[in-house]
Structure formats: structure tokens, C-alpha cells
SERO-4910 file (N, C-alpha, C, O; in steps of 0.05 Angstrom, whole numbers):
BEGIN
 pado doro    nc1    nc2    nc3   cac1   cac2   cac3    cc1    cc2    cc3    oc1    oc2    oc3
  Unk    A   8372   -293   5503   8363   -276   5524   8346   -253   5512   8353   -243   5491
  Unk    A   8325   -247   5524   8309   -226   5511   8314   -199   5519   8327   -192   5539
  Unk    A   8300   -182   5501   8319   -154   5515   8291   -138   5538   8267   -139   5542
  Unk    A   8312   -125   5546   8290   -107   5578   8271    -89   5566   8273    -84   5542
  Unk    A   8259    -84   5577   8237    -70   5563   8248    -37   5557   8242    -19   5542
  Unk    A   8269    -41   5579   8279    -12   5580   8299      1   5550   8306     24   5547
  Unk    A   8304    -21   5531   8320    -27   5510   8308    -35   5487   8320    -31   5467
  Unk    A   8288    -46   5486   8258    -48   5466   8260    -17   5453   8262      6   5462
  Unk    A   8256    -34   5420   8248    -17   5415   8212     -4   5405   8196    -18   5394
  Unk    A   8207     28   5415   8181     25   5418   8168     23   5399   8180     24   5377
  Unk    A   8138     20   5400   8125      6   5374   8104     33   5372   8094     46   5390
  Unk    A   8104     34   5350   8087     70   5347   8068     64   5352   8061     42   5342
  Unk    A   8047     76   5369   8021     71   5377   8000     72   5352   8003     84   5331
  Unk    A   7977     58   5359   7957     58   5337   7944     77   5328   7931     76   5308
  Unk    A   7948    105   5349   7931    128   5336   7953    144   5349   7972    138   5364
  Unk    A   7940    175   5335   7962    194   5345   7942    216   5355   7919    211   5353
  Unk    A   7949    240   5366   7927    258   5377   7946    281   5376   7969    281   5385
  Unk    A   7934    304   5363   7960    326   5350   7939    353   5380   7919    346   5392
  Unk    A   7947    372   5383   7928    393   5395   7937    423   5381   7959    433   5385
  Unk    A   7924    431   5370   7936    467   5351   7918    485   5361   7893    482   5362
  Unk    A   7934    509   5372   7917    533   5380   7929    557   5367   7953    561   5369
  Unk    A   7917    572   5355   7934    598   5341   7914    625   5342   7890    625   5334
  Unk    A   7922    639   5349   7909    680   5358   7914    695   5343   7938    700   5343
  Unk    A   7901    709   5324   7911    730   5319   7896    761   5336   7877    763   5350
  Unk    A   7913    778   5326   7899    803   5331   7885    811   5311   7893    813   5288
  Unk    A   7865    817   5318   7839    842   5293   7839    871   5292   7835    885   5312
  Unk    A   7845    877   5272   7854    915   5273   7835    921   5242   7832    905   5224
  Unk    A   7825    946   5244   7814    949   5216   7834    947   5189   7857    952   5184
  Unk    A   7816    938   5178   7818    925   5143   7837    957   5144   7833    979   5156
  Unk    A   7866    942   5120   7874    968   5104   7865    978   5089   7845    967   5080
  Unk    A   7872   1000   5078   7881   1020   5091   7881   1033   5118   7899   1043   5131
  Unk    A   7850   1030   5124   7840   1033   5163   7870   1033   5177   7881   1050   5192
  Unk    A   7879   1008   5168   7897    992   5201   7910    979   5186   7915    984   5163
  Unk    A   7919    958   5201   7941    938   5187   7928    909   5191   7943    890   5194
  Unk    A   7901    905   5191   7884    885   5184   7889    872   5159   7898    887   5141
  Unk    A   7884    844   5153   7885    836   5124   7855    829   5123   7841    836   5143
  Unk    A   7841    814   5101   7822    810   5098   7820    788   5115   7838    771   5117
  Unk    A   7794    789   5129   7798    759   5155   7785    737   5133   7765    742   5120
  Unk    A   7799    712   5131   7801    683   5124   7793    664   5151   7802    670   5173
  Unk    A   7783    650   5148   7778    626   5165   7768    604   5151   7745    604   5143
  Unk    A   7789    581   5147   7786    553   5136   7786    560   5112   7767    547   5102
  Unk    A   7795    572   5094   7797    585   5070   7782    604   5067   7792    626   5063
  Unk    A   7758    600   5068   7733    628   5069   7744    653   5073   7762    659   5089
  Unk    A   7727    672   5055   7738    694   5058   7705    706   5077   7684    699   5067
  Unk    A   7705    720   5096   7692    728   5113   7690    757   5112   7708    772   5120
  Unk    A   7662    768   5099   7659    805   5106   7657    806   5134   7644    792   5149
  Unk    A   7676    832   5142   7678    840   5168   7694    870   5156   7702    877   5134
  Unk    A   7692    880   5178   7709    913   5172   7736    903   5196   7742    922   5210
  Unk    A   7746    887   5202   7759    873   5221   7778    855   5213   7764    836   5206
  Unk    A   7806    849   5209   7823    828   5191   7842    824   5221   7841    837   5242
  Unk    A   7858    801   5212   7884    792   5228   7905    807   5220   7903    814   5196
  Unk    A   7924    816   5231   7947    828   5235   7971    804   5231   7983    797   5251
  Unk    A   7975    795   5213   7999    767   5204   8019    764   5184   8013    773   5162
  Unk    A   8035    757   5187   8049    750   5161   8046    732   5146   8064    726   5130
  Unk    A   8028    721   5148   8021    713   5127   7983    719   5121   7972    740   5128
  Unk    A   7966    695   5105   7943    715   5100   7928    718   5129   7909    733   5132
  Unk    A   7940    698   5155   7925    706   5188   7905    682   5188   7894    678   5210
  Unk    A   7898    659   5162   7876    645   5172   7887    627   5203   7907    614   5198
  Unk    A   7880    625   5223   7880    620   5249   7872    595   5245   7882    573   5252
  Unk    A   7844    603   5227   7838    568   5238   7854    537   5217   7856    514   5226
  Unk    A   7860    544   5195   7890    526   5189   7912    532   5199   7929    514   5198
  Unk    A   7920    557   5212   7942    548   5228   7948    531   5251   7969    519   5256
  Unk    A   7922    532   5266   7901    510   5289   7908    484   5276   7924    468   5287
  Unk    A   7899    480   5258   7902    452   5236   7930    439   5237   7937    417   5245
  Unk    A   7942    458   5226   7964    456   5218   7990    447   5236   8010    433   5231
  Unk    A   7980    462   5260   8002    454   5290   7989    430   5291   8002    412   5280
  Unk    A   7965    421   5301   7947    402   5307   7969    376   5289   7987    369   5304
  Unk    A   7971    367   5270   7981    351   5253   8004    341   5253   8011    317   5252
  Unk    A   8025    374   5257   8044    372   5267   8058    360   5286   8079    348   5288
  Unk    A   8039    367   5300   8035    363   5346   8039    338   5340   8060    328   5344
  Unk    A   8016    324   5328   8005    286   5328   8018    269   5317   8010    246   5318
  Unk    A   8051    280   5300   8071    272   5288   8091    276   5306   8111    263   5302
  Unk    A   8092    287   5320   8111    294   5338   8142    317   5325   8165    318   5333
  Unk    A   8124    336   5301   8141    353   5289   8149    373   5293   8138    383   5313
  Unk    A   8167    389   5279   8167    420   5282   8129    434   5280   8111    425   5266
  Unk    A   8130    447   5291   8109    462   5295   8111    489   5270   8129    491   5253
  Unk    A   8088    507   5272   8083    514   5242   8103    541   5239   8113    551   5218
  Unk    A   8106    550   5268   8129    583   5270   8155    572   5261   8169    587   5247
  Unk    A   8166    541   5269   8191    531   5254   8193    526   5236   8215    528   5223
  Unk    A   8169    515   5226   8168    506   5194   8174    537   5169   8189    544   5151
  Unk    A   8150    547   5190   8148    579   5167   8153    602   5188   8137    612   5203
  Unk    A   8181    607   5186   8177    628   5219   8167    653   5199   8171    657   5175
  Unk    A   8155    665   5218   8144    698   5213   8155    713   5208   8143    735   5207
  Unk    A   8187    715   5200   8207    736   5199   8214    724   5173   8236    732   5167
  Unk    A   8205    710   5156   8225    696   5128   8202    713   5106   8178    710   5100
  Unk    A   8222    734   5099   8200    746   5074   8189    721   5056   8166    726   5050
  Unk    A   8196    699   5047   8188    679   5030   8157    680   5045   8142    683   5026
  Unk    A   8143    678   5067   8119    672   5066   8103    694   5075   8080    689   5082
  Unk    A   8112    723   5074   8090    749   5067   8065    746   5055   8066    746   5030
  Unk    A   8044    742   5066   8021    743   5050   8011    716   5039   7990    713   5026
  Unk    A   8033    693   5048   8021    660   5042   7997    658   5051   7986    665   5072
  Unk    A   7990    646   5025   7959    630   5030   7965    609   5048   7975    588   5040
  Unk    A   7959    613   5074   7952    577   5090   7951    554   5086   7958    536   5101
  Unk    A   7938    554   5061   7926    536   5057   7965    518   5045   7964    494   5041
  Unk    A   7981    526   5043   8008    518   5037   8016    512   5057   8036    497   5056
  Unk    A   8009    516   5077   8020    495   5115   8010    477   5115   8021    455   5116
  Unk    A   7984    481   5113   7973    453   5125   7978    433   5097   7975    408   5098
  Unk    A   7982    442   5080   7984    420   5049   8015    406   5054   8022    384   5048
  Unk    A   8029    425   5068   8056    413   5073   8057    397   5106   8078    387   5113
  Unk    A   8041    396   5118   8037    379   5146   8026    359   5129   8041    340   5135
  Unk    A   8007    348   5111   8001    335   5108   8011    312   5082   8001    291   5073
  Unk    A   8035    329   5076   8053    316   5059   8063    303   5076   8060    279   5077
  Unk    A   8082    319   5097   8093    304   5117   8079    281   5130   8089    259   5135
  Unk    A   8063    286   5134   8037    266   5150   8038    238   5139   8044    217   5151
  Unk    A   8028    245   5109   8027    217   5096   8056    202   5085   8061    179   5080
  Unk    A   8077    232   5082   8099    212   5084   8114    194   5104   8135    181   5101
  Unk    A   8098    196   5124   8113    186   5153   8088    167   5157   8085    156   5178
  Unk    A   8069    163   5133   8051    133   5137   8024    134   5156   8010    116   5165
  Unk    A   8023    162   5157   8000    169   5176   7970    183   5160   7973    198   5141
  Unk    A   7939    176   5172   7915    191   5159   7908    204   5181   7912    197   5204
  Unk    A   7892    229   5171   7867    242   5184   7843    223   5191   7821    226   5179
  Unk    A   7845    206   5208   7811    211   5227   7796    226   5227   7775    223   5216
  Unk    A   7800    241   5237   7778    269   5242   7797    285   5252   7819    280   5262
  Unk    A   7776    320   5243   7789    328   5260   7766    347   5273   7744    348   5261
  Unk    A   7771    361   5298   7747    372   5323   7765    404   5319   7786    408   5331
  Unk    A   7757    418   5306   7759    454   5316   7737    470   5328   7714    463   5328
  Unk    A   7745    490   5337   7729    507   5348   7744    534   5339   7768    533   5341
  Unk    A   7734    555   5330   7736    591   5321   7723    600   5346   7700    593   5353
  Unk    A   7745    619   5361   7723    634   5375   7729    663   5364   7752    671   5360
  Unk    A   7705    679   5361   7695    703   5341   7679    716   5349   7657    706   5344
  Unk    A   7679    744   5365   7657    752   5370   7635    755   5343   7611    749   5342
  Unk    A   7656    769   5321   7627    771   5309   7651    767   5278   7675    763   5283
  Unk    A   7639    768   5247   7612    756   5243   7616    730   5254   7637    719   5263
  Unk    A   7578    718   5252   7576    697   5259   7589    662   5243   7580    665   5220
  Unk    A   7594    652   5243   7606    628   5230   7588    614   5223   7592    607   5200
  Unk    A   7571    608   5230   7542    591   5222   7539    586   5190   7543    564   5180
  Unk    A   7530    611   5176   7535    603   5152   7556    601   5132   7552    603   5108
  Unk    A   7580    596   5143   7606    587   5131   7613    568   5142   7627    558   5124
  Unk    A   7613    559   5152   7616    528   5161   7617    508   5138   7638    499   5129
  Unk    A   7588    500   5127   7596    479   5104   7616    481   5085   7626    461   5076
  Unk    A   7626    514   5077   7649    514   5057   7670    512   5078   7687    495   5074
  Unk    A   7670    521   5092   7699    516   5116   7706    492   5111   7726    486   5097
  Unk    A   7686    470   5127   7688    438   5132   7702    427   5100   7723    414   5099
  Unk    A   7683    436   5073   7691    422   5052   7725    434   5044   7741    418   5035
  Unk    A   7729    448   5048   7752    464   5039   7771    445   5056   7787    430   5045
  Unk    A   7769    445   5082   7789    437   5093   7790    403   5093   7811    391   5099
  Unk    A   7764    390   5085   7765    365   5085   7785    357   5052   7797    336   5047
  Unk    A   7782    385   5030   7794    366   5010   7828    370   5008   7841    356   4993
  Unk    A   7841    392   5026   7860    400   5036   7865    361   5048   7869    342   5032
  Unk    A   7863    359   5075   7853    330   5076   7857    311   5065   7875    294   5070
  Unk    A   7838    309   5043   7835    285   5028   7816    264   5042   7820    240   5040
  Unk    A   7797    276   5054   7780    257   5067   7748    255   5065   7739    260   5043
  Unk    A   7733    250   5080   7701    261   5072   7699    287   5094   7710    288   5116
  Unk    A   7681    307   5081   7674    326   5092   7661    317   5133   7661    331   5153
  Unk    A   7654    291   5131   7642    285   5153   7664    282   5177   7658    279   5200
  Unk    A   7693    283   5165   7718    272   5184   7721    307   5196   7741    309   5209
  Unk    A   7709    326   5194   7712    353   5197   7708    359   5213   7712    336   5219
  Unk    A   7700    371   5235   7677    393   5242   7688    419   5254   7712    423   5253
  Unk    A   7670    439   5264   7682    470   5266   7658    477   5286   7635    475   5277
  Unk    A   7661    483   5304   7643    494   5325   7655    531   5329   7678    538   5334
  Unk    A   7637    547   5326   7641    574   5328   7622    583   5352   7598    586   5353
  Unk    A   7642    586   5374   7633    608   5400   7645    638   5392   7659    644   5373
  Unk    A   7634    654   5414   7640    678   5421   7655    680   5446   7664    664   5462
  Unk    A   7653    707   5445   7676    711   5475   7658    725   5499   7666    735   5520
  Unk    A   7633    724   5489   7612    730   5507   7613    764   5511   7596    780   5519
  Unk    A   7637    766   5501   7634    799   5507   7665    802   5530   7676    822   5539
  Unk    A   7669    777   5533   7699    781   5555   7727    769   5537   7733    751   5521
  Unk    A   7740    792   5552   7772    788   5533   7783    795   5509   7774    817   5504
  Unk    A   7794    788   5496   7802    798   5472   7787    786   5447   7777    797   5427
  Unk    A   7788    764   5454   7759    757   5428   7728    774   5441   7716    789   5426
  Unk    A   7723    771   5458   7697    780   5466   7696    808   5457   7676    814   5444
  Unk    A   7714    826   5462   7719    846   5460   7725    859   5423   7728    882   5415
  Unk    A   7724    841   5413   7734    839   5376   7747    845   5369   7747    859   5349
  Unk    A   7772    838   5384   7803    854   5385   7822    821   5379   7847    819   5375
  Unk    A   7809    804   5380   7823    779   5366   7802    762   5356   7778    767   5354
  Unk    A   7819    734   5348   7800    712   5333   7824    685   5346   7848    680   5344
  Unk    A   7803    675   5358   7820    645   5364   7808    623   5348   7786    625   5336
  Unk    A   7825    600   5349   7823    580   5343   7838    550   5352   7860    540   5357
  Unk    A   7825    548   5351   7841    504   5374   7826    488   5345   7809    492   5329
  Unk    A   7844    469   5352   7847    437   5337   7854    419   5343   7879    415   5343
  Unk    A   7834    398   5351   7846    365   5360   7841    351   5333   7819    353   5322
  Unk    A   7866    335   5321   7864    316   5307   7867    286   5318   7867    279   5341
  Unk    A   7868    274   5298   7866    237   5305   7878    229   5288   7862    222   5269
  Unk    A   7904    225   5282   7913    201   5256   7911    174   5265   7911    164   5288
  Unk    A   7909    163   5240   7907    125   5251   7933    116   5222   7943    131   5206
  Unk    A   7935    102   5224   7964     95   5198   7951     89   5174   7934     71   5172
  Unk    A   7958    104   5151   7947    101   5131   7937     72   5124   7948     51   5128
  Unk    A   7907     78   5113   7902     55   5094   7884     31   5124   7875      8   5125
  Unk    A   7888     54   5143   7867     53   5172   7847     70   5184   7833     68   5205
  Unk    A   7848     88   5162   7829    104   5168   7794    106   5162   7785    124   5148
  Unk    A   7776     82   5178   7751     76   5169   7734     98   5176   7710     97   5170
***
């Protein structure tokens, strides 16, 4: 007798689709405020303007980093590293997403691509982009072309518009390792 479908067990789908969104607030660079130096995708970015975080505030690997998480179906990045554990004061980011993607590949899964967007009133992103993309593609382990980073503004409305934050979103795509063309 074969079993019901309702008792099957399920078969992991061929791709996965993660979604990461992370905000910070922008307050002037310290001494000024309680700004840190603003980071995005590792880059370090002149601005008189930083994130307010516990750790170094890059937004757009924390974007990443849920994103990965999400598409695994894992703890997300506040459970992984909550904000209240002195152990990650001042962590470099770039240690979340290296550990999502431990996880990632230990659970037999690759990066496809992945689609971000920074929204920033100002500076502009344009010319940081190619180190953004490479940075985070070797974070990765993939070609810089599996990347991309689209940088809007806030038009002048809201709290990004206004330069009182910095957003960031991330759609990824895993396919199962050793599937990823």
C-alpha cells in the first residue's frame, strides 16, 4: 500500500528564495553622536553620518545575511547574534554572513545570485558598488556577476529621505550545491 500524500515525506524543493531587510539609524560620526563609521557591503563610506549598532551597523550584510538565513529556513541574524550579547560589540559583519554561509553550505545549499538594493539619501553608491559586489561575491564564493546592488534614495521622504536612516533588502536564490550554473 502506498503512503497518502498527507504522510510523504517532503522532497526539498529545487531552489530556495531567502528575503533580508535591515534599518539602521544615522546620527553624527563620534564623538558628534553615537554614529559609527557607515560600512555598506564592507566598504567603508566618507559621510559625517554613521549607523547607531551593535555591531559595525553594515545594513547591507545584514540584508544578506537574514536573506540566506530566510532561504534555509533558519534562525534569523537578531537570534543568531542578538544585540544585547557583549561578544558582538563592534563585530565586523562580515562574521554573519561568513557564518550563514557556513550554515548554508553545510545544509548542501549555493548562492545563485543575489538582488540588493541600499536606500541612502546621500553619499551616492555609484562609485562603490564594484568593491561592494566583489567583496560580497568572495564572502560568497561565487563570481562577482552572481551579485548585484541597486542604490536609490528616499527622494527626500521619510527617514532615509530625510538622512536620518540607511535601508537595505535582499533577495537570494540557492540551488543545491554543485547546481549552481
Amino acid at each position: 500500500m502506498s503512503e497518502s500524500p498527507a504522510h510523504a515525506v517532503a522532497a526539498s524543493p529545487p531552489i530556495r528564495v531567502g528575503l533580508g531587510w535591515d534599518r539602521h539609524r544615522l546620527e553624527p560620526i563620534a564623538p558628534a553622536g553615537a554614529g559609527r563609521p557607515l560600512v555598506l557591503g564592507t566598504v567603508r563610506l566618507e559621510h559625517d553620518r554613521g549607523p547607531v549598532s551593535h555591531s559595525d551597523g553594515d545594513a547591507l550584510l545584514h540584508a544578506i545575511t537574514d536573506a540566506v538565513l530566510g532561504a534555509l529556513g533558519f534562525e534569523d541574524i537578531g537570534q543568531l547574534f542578538p544585540n544585547d550579547d557583549p561578544r558582538h560589540a563592534g563585530a565586523d559583519s562580515r562574521v554573519f554572513l561568513e557564518e550563514a554561509v557556513r550554515r548554508m553550505r553545510e545544509a548542501g545549499w549555493a548562492v545563485a545570485n543575489i538582488d540588493a538594493v541600499v536606500a541612502l539619501e546621500r553619499p551616492r553608491l555609484g562609485p562603490h558598488k564594484p568593491a561592494m559586489r566583489a567583496a560580497i561575491a568572495g564572502i560568497l564564493g561565487v563570481p562577482v556577476d552572481r551579485v548585484n546592488i541597486k542604490g536609490k534614495t528616499g527622494e527626500g521622504v521619510d527617514a532615509v529621505g530625510d538622512g536620518r536612516a540607511v535601508d537595505a533588502h535582499a533577495v537570494v536564490l540557492l540551488t543545491p550545491a554543485g547546481d549552481a550554473r
